[in-house]
C-alpha positions in Angstrom: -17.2 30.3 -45.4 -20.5 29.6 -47.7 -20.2 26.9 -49.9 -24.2 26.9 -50.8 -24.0 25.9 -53.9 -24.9 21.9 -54.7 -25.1 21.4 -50.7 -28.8 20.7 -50.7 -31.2 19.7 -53.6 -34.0 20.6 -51.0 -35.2 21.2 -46.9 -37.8 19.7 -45.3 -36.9 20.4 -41.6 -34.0 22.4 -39.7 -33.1 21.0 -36.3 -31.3 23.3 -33.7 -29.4 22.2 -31.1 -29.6 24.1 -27.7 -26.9 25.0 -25.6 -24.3 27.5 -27.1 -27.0 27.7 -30.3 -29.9 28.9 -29.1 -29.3 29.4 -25.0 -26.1 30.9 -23.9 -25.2 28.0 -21.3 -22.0 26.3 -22.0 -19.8 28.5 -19.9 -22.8 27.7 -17.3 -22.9 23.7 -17.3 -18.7 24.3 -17.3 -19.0 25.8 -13.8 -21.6 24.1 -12.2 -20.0 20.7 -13.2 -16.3 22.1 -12.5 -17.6 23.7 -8.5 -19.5 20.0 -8.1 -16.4 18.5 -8.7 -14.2 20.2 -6.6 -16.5 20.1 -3.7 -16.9 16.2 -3.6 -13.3 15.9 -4.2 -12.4 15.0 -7.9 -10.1 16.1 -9.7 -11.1 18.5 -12.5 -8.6 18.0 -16.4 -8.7 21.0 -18.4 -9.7 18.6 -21.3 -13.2 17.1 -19.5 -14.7 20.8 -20.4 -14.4 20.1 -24.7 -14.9 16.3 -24.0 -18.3 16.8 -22.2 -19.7 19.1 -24.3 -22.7 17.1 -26.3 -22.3 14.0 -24.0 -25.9 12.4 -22.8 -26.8 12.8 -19.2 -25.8 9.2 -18.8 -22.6 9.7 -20.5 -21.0 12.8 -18.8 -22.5 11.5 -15.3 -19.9 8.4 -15.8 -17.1 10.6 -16.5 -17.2 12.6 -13.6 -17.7 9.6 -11.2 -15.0 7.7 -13.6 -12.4 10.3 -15.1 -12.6 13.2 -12.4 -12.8 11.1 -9.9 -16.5 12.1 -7.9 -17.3 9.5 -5.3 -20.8 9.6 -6.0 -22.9 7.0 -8.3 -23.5 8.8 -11.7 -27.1 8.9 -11.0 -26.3 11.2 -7.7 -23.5 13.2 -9.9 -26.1 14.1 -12.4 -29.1 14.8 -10.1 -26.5 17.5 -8.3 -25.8 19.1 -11.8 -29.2 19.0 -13.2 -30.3 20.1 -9.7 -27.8 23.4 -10.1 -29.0 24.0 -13.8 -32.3 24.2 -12.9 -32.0 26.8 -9.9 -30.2 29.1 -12.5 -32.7 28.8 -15.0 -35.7 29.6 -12.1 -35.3 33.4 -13.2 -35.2 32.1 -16.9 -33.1 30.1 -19.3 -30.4 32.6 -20.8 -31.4 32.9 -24.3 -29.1 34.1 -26.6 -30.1 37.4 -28.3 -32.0 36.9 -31.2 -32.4 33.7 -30.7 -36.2 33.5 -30.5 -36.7 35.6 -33.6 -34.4 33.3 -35.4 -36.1 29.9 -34.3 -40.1 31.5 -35.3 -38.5 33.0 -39.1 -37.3 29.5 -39.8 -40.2 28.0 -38.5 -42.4 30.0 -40.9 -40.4 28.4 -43.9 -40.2 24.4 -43.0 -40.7 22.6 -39.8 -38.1 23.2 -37.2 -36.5 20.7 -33.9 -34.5 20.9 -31.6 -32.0 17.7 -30.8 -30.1 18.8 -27.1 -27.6 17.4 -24.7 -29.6 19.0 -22.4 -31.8 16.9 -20.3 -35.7 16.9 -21.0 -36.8 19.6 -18.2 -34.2 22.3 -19.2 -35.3 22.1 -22.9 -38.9 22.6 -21.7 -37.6 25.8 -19.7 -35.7 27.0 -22.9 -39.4 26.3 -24.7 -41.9 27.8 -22.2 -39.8 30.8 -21.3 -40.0 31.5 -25.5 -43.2 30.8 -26.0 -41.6 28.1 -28.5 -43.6 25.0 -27.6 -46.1 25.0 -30.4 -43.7 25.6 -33.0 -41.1 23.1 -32.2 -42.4 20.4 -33.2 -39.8 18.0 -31.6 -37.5 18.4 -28.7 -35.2 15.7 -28.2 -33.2 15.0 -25.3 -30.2 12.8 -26.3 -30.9 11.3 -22.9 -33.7 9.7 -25.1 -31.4 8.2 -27.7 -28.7 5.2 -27.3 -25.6 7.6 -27.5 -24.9 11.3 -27.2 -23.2 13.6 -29.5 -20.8 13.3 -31.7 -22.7 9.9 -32.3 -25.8 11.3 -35.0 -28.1 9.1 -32.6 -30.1 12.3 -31.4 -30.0 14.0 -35.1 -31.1 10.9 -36.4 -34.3 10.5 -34.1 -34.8 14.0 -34.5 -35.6 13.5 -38.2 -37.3 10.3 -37.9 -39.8 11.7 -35.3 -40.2 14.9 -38.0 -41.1 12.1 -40.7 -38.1 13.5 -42.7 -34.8 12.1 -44.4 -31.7 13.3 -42.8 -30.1 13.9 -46.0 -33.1 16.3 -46.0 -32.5 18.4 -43.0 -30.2 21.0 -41.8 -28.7 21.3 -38.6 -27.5 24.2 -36.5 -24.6 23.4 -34.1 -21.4 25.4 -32.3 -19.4 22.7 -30.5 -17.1 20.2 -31.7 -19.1 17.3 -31.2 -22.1 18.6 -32.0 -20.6 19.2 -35.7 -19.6 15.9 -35.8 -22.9 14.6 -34.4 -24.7 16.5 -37.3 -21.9 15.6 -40.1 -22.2 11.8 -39.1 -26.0 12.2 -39.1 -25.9 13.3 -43.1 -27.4 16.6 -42.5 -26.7 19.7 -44.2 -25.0 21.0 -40.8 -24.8 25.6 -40.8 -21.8 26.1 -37.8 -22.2 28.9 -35.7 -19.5 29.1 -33.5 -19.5 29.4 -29.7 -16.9 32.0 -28.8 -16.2 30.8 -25.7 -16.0 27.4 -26.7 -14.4 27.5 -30.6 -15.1 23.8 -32.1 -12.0 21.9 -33.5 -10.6 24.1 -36.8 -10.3 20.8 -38.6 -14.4 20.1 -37.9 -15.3 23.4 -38.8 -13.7 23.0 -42.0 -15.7 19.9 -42.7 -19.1 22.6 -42.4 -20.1 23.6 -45.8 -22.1 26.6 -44.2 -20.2 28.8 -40.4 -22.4 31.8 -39.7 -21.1 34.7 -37.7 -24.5 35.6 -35.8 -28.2 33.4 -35.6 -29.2 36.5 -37.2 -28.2 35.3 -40.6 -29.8 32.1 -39.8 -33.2 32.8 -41.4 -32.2 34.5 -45.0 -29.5 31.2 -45.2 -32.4 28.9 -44.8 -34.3 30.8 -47.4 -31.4 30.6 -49.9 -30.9 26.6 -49.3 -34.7 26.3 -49.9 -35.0 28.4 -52.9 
């Protein structure tokens, strides 16, 4: 679907999200958060996996204490999960191919972000480990913002921080939430969807712009700034 035409008068910044976009770790957080769970005890729904997907730290660390039943304070669940991320990430962050390359060609046409559910020191993995942290000018953690996605909260600050409008930035998302996140934001939001994940068919339909690969990212960009 490319519906280009009268979606943007012009850019000035495009803000990524992380996980499922630019680092292939949705599948990951699933399984450490799912073993965590069954080891202390909860009880895991096949639903938590869609529903935590864009949450805050804050957020998803009450749902497993509260919904899945973890009897630990959220504080404890999420220092176990955020513990377990960062051992698999020692060997490096798994970036998605072409990921990288994608992030730098945008970067060399307008200022580029990147507003995360992921928590501050897994974004700075995903940055060092690229070589990104020069060019990304801001790194949010919705950690750092009132609510997580879908709220735009994170989108929102992302744009403020940048010194941009919203209206004025495009977005790059694959989950459910973080479509709606961007949508609610007023962005310009470009879906690429997570296979593993698929976001809702009746949010995708709300994106003017679904890209098979990040590899199309960059020439897409060009066009919506031209």
């Amino acid at each position: 679907m490319d519906q280009l035409t009268g979606t943007l008068a012009g850019v000035d910044a495009v803000i990524f999200d992380l996980d499922g976009v630019l680092v292939d770790s949705e599948q990951t957080w699933d399984e450490v958060r799912r073993a965590m769970v069954a080891e202390q005890g909860g009880q895991w729904r096949e639903e938590a996996t869609r529903a935590l997907q864009g949450m805050s730290t804050p957020e998803w660390s009450r749902y497993l204490v509260a919904e899945l039943g973890v009897p630990l304070t959220a504080e404890e669940a999420a220092d176990l999960v955020i513990g377990r991320m960062a051992q698999r990430y020692e060997q490096g962050p798994p970036v998605l191919p072409g990921a990288e390359q994608a992030v730098r060609a945008v970067g060399e046409q307008c200022p580029v972000a990147i507003a995360s559910s992921s928590p501050p020191v897994l974004i700075t993995a995903f940055l060092e480990a690229t070589n990104l942290t020069g060019l990304v000018r801001i790194a949010l953690s919705s950690e750092q913002v009132r609510a997580g996605k879908p709220a735009p909260d994170v989108y929102l600050e992302a744009a403020a921080r940048l010194g941009v409008a919203a209206d004025a930035c495009i977005a790059v998302e694959d989950s459910t939430n973080g479509l709606r996140s961007a949508l609610a934001a007023g962005m310009t939001v470009i879906g690429v969807p997570n296979p593993h994940f698929p976001p809702d068919p009746d949010v995708l339909a709300e994106v003017p712009v679904v890209l098979a690969d990040l590899a199309e990212l960059p020439d897409t960009v060009r066009r919506l700034l031209n």
